[in-house]
Steps between C-alpha positions, in 0.01 A plus 500: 500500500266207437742355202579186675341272760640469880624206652291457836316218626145604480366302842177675523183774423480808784154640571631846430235746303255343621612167299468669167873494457594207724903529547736197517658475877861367581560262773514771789182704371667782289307594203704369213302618173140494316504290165194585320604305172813264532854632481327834542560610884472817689618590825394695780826701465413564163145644507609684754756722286256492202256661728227225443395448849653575879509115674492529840710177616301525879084427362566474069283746469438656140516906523541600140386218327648287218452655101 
């Protein structure tokens, strides 16, 4: 699923997790990914099905926490 790198414009870091994994932002303020090493991204949508953590889009609060 992470094979190959995504082709978004990376415009900015997001203070979500308290800033320990700061997410890029599109234009309009959706979340768009978090790339810890380049051409490695993960999305919201994605650690969500994995289970990782529960992002709440209202505060970007951490509930589960990130492993």
């Amino acid at each position: 699923i992470f094979s190959r790198p995504w082709k978004i414009p990376q415009v900015g870091p997001c203070s979500l997790f308290n800033g320990m994994y700061p997410f890029s932002k599109d234009r309009s303020g959706h979340t768009l990914f978090y790339e810890p090493v380049p051409g490695f991204r993960i999305y919201p949508t994605q650690l969500k099905t994995l289970g990782k953590v529960q992002l709440d889009r209202n505060d970007g609060k951490e509930e589960k926490g990130f492993q």
